[in-house]
PAVORO-96174 format. One record per atom (N, C-alpha, C): x, y, z. Coordinates in pm, whole numbers, padded with zeros to 5 digits, always signed. Layout:
! residues N
XYZ ...
This chain:
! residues 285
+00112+02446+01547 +00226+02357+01523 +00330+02375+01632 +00404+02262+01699 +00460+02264+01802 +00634+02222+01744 +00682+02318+01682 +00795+02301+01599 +00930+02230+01677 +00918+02280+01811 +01048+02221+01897 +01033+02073+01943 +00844+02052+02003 +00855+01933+02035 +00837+01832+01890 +00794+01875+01740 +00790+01838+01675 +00948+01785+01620 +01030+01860+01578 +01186+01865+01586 +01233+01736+01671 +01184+01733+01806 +01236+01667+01898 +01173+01473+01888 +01118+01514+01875 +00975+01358+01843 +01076+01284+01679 +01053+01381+01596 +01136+01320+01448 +01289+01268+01509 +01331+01345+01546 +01489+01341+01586 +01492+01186+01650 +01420+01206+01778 +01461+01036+01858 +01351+00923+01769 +01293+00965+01729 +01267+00813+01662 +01291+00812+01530 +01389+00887+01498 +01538+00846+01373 +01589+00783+01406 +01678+00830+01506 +01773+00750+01636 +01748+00621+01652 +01582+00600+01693 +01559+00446+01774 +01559+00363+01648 +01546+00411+01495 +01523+00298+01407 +01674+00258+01379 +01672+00102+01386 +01765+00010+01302 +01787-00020+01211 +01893+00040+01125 +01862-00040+00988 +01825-00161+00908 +01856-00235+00967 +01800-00378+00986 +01631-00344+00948 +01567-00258+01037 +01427-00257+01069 +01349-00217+00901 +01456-00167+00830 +01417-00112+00706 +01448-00166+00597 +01544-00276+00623 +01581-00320+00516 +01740-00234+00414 +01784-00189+00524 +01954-00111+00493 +02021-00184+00591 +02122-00204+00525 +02300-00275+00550 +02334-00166+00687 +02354-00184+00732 +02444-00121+00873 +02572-00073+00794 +02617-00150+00761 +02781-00090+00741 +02909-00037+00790 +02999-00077+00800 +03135-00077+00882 +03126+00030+00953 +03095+00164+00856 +03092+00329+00931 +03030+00348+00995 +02914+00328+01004 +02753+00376+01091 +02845+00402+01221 +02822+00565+01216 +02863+00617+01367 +02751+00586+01406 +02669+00571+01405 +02525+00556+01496 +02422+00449+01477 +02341+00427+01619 +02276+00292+01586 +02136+00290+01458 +02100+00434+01476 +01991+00451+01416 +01983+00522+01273 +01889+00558+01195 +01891+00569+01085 +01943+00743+01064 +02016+00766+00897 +02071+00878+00841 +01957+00941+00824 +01976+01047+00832 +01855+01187+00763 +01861+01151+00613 +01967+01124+00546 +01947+01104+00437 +01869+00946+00392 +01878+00897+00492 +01765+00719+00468 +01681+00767+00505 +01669+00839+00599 +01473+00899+00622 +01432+00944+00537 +01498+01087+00462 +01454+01118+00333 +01410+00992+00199 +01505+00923+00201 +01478+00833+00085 +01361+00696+00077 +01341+00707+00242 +01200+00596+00264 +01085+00698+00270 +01107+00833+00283 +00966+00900+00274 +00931+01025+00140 +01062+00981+00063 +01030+01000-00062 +01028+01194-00052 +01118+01248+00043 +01121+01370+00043 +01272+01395+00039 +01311+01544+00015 +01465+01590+00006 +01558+01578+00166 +01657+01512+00146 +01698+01552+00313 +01728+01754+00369 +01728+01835+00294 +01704+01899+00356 +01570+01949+00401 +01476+01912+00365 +01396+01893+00447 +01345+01837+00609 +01457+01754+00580 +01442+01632+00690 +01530+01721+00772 +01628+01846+00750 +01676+01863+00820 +01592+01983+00869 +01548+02017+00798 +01517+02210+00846 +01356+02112+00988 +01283+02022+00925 +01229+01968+01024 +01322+01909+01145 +01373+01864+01196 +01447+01801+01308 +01552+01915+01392 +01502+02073+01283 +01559+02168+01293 +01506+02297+01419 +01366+02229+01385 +01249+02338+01394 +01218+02425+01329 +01277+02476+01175 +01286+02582+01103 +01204+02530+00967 +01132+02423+00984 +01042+02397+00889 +00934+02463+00844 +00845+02488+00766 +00706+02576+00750 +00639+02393+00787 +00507+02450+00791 +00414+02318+00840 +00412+02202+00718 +00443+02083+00726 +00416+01962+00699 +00263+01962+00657 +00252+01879+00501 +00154+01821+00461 +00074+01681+00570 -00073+01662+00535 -00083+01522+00575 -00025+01420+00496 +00008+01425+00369 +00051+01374+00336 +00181+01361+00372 +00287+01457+00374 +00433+01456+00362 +00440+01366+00543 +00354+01374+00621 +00359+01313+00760 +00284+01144+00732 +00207+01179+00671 +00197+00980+00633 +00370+00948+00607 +00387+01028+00496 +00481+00949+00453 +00608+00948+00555 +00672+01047+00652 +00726+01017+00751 +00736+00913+00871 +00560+00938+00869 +00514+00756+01007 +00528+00653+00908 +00537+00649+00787 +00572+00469+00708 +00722+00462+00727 +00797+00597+00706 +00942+00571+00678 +00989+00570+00858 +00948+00589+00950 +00998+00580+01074 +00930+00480+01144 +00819+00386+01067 +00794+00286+01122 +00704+00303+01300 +00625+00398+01261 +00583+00459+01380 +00434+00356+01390 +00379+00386+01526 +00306+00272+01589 +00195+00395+01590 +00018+00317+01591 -00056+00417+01559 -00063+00513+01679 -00007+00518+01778 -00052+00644+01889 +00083+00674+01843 +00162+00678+01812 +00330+00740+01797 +00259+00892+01658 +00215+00786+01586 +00144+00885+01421 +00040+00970+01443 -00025+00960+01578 -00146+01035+01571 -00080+01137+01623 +00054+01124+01760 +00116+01274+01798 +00185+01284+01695 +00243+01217+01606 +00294+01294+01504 +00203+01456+01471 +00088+01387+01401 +00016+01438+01353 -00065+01591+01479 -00054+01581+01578 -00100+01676+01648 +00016+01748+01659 +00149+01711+01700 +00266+01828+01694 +00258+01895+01552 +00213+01851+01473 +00229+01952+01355 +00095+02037+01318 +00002+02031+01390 -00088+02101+01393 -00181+02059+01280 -00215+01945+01253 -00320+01807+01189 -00374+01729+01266 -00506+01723+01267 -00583+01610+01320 -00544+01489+01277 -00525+01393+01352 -00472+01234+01327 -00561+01179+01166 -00521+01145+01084 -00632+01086+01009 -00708+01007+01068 -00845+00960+00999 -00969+00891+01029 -00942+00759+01019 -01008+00666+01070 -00972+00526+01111 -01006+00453+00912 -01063+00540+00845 -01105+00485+00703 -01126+00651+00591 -01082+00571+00516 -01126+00729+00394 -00970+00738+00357 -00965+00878+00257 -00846+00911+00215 -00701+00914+00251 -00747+00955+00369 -00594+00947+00478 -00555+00829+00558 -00605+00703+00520 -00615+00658+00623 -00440+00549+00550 -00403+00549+00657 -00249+00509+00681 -00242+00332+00700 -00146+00247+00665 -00134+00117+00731 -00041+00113+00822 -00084+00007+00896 -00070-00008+01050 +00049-00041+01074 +00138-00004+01158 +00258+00015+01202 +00322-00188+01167 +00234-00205+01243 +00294-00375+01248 +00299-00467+01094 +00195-00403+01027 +00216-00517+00916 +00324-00402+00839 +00328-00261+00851 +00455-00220+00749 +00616-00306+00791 +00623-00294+00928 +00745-00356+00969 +00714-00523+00938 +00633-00572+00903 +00634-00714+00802 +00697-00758+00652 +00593-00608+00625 +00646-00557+00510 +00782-00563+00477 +00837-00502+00546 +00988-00502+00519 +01066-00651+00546 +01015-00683+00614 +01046-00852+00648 +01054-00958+00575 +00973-00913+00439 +00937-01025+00291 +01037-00988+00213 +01155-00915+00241 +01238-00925+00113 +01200-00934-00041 +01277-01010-00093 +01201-01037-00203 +01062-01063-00307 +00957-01125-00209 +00863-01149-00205 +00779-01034-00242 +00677-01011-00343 +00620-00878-00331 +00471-00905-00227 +00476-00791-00169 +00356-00760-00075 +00319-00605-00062 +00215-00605+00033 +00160-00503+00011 +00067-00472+00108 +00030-00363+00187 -00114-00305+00263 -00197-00299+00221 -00345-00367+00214 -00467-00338+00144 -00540-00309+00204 -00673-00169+00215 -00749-00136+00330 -00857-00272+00228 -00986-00277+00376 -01072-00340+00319 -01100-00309+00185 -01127-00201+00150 -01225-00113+00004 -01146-00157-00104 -00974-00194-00119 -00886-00225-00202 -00806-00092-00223 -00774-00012-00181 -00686+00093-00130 -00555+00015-00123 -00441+00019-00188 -00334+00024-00153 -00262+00096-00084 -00233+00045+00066 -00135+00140+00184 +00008+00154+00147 +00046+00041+00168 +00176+00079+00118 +00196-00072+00009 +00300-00079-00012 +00363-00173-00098 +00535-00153-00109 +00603-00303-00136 +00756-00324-00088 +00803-00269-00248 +00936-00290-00295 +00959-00252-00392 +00967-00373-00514 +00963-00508-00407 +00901-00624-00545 +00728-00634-00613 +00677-00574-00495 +00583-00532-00537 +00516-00416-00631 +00625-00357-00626 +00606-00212-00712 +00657-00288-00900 +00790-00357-00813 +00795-00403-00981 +00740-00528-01047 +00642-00597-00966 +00579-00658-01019 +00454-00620-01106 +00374-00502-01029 +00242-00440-01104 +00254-00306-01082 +00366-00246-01016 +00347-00090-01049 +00341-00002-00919 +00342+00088-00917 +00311+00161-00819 +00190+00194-00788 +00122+00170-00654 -00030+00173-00628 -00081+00257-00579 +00011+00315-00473 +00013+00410-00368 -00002+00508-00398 -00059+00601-00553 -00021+00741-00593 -00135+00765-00676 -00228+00637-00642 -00362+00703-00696 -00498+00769-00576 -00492+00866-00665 -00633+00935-00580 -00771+00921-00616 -00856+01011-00527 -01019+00960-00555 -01061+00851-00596 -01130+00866-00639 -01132+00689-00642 -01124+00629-00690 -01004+00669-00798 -00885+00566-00858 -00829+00498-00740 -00827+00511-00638 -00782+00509-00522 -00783+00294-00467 -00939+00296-00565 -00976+00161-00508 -00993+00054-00617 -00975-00057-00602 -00910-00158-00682 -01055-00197-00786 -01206-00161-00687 -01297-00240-00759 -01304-00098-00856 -01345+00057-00841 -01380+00117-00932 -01277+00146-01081 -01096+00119-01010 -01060+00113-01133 -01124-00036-01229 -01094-00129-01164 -01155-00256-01273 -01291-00246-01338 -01346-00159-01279 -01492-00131-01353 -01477-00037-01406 -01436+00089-01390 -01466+00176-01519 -01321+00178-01555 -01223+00209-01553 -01159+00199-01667 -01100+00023-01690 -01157-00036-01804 -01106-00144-01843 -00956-00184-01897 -00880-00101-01909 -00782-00100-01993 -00673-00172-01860 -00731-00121-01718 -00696-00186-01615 -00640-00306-01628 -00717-00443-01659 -00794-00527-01656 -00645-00628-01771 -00547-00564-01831 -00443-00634-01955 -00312-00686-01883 -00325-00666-01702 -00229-00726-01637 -00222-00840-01640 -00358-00956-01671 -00411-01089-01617 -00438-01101-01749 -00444-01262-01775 -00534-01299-01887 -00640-01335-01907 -00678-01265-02026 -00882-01294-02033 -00942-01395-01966 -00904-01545-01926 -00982-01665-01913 -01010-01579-01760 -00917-01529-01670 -00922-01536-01550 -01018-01420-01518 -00999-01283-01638 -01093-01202-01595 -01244-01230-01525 -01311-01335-01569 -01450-01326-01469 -01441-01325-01372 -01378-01448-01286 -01335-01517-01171 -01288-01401-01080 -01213-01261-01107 -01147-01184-01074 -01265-01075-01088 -01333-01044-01134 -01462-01008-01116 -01527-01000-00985 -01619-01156-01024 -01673-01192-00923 -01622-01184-00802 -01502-01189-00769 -01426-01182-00602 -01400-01013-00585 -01392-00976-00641 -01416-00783-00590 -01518-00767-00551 -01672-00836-00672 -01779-00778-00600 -01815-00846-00485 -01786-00975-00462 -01818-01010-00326 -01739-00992-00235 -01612-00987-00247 -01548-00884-00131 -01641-00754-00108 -01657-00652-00185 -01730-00569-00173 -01861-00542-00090 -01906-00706-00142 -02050-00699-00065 -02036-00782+00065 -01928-00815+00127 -01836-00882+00224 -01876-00749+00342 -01808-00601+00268 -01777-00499+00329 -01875-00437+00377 -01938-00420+00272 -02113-00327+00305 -02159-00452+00453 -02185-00565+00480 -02190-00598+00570 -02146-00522+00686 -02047-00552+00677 -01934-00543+00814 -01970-00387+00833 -01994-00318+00744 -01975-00181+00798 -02101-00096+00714 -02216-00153+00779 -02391-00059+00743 -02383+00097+00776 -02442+00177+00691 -02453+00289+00714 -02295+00360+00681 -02189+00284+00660 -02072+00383+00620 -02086+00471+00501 -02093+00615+00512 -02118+00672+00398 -01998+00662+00310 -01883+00607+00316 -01732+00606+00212 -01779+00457+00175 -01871+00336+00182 -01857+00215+00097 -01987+00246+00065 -02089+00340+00100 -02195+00363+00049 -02207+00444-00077 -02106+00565-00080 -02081+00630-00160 -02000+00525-00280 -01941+00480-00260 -01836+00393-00309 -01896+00280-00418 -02015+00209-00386 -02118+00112-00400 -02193+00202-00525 -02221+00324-00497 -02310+00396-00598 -02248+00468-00701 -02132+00489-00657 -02002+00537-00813 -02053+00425-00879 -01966+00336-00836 -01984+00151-00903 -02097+00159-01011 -02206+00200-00954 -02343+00169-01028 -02335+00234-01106 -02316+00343-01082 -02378+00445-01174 -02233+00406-01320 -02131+00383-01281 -02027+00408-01428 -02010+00257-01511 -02087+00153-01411 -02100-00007-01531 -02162-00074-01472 -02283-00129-01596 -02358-00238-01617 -02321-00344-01546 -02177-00371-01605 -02164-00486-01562 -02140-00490-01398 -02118-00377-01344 -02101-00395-01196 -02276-00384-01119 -02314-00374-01208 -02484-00372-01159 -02526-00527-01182 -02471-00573-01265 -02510-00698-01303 -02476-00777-01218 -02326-00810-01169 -02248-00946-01055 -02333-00853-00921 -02347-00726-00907 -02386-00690-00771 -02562-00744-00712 -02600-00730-00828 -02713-00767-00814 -02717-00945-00766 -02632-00990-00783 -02640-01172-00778 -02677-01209-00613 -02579-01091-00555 -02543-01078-00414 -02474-01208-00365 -02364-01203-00449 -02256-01343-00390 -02173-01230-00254 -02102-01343-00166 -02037-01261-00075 -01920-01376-00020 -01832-01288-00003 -01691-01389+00064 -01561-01305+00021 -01460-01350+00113 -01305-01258+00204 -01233-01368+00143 -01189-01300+00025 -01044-01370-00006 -00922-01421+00078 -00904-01539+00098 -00805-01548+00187 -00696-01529+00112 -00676-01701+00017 -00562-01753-00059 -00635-01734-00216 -00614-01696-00306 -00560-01706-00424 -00478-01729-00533 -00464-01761-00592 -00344-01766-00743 -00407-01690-00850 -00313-01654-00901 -00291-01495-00981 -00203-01508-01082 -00208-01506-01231 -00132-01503-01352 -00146-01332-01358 +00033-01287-01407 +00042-01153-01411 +00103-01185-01541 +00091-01087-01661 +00141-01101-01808 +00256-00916-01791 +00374-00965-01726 +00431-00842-01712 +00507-00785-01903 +00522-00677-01893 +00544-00631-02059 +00684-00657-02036 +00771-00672-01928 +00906-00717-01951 +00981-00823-01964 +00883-00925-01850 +00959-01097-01832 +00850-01168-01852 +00701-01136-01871 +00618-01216-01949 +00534-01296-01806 +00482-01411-01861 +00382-01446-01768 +00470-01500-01636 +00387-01465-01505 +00402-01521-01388 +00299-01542-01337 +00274-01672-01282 +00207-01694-01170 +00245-01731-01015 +00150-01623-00952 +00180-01620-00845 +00071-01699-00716 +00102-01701-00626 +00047-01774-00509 -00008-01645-00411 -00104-01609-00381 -00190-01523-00301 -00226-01549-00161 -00151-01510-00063 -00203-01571+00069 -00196-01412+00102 -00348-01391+00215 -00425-01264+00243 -00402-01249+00418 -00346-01186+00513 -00345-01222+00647 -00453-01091+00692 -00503-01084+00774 -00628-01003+00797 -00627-00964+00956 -00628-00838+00964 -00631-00769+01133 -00773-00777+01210 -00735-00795+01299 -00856-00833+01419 -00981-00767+01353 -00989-00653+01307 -01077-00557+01298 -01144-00576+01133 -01076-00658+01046 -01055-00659+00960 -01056-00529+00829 -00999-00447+00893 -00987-00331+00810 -00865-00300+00731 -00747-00396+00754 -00650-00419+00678 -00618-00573+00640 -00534-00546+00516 -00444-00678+00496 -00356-00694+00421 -00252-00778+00484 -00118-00795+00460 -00148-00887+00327 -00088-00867+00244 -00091-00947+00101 +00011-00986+00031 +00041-01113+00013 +00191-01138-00004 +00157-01234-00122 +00274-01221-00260 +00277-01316-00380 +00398-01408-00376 +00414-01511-00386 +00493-01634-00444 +00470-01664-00512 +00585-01695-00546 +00608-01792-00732 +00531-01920-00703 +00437-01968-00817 +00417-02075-00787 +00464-02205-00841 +00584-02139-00899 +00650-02237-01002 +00766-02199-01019 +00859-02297-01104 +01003-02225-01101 +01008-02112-01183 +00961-02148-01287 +01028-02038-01414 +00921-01868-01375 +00824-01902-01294 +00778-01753-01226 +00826-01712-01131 +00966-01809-01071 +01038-01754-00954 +01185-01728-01024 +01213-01778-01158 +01286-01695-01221 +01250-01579-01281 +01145-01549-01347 +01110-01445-01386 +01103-01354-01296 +01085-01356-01179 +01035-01270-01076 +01172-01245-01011 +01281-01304-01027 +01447-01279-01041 +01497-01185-01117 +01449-01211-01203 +01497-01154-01309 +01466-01014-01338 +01284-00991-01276 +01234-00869-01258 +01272-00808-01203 +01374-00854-01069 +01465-00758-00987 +01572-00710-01033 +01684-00792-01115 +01779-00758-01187 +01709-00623-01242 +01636-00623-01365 +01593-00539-01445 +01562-00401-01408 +01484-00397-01270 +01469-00284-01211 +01319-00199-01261 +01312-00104-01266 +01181+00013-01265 +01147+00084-01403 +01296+00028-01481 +01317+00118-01624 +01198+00121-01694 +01115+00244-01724 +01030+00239-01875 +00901+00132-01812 +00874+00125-01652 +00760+00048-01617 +00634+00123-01613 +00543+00071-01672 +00417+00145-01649 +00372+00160-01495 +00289+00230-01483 +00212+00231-01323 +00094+00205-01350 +00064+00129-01209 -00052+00102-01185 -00173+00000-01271 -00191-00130-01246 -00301-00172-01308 -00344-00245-01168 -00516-00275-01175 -00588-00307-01095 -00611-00442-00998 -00508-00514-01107 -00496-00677-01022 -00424-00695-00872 -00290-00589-00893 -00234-00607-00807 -00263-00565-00646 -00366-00544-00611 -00417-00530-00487 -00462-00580-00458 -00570-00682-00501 -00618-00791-00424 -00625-00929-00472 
């Protein structure tokens, strides 16, 4: 671990971020152009003294995790995150699998949708990151592991998933996981993480043996999506999917598709996070 040049790397690209870039007010006071230790702390979901004893050099070593969550909150570009990740004495995460991070450009999008909920989706249905209308629309996504991790194995084995949407739509919502799915196994033969991934599937439901076997295939672009939230009740939303060269990510953004789901979805902001459940399976893809 390279604690001084590490110290030094956090420090100026605090500095270079704008608040603007994050979605914080500047404000009359701001002695400075770039962001507080205490807004770094609060976009990467750690204590600011932390943030300080790091920018300090007097830190003990950084998680991979606690450094994901630093390159989302500093808006870092993927060679900026990979020296992250080598000053602290971590191999860069892998281009796919557990660690794998969303991409500098669609997070700073991210922040760009305001209101709008959106979200990072790796191909597999991994939620990268997600905005905070998105959190209060279906929950927080970002805090499941193994392979709760991915959108098709929660909808298949645990069903209870599945009470965000209403029954008519459940098949339809089905069928487009597994052929996304079988979209993926394409694109990427021999990957042992969608290979492994493919054979959880099997082995924990029928019914995912059943649509897999059909071998339908196709990449969600645009969709519409009914969400039955337990606070402001039904919304439907509008699903447009934007997709990276490589197609290993995507930007995923919901609109109201109507008024009274663009009041409700108002209203869901007023209300806030109080007493919200986490996590059900619709909201990722």
């Amino acid at each position: 671990m390279q604690r001084e040049q590490l110290a030094d790397f956090l420090r100026r690209r605090r500095e270079a971020i704008r608040p603007a870039e994050v979605g914080i007010a500047a404000g009359p006071r701001r002695r400075t152009a770039g962001l507080r230790r205490e807004e770094v702390a609060t976009l990467a979901g750690m204590s600011v003294d932390y943030v300080v004893r790091l920018e300090q050099g007097r830190s003990s070593q950084p998680s991979t995790q606690l450094l994901g969550a630093l390159a989302r909150a500093l808006r870092l570009s993927d060679d900026e995150r990979a020296h992250l990740f080598h000053l602290a004495g971590h191999r860069p995460p892998p281009s796919e699998g557990v660690a794998q991070l969303a991409r500098a450009g669609l997070l700073r999008m991210l922040d760009l949708l305001g209101d709008n909920p959106a979200m990072v989706v790796s191909d597999l249905g991994e939620v990268l990151a997600q905005n905070r209308a998105s959190t209060l629309l279906a929950g927080d996504h970002t805090a499941f592991s193994g392979y709760q991790r991915y959108v098709a194995y929660r909808w298949f084995a645990d069903p209870d998933s599945r009470s965000i949407g209403p029954p008519e739509e459940r098949e339809r919502h089905t069928r487009h996981i597994v052929a996304d799915l079988r979209a993926v196994v394409g694109r990427r033969p021999g990957d042992p993480v969608v290979a492994d991934l493919v054979e959880r599937l099997a082995a924990a439901s029928a019914e995912f043996r059943e649509y897999w076997a059909e071998h339908q295939v196709a990449v969600r672009r645009a969709d519409r999506k009914t969400f039955l939230h337990p606070r402001v009740g039904r919304l439907v939303m509008d699903c447009e999917t934007l997709v990276t060269p490589d197609q290993g990510q995507q930007l995923v953004v919901l609109t109201p598709a109507d008024a009274e789901s663009r009041e409700r979805l108002a209203l869901l902001h007023v209300l806030g996070t109080q007493e919200f459940p986490t996590g059900s399976s619709n909201a990722g893809r």
